[in-house]
Phi, psi and omega in degrees: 000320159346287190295312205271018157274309162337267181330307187289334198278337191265004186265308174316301176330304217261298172328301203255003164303288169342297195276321166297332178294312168310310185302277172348260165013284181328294194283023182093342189277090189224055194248170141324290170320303165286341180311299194278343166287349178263338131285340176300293171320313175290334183297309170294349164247357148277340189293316180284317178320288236271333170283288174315326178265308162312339164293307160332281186317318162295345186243006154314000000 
């Protein structure tokens, strides 16, 4: 499960990082500081996502 939580986390990681930045972006915040709390943010909320869907799989 190691490995394939690996795999998913830097495909999940990079996706909702992405995707927080674009958000930030969206709304005006378009300084440093937010930006990187907003990649900060996808990061750290992938981390749980990315434990729940490898688990899912393995228990297929």
């Amino acid at each position: 499960m190691n490995r394939l939580a690996g795999i998913l986390f830097s495909l999940i990681s990079t996706t909702l990082m992405g995707v927080a930045v674009v958000v930030a972006l969206t709304i005006g915040m378009d300084t440093l500081k937010p930006i990187l709390v907003a990649a900060a943010i996808g990061f750290v909320v992938s981390i749980p996502i990315t434990w729940v869907i490898s688990k899912k799989i393995v228990d297929l």
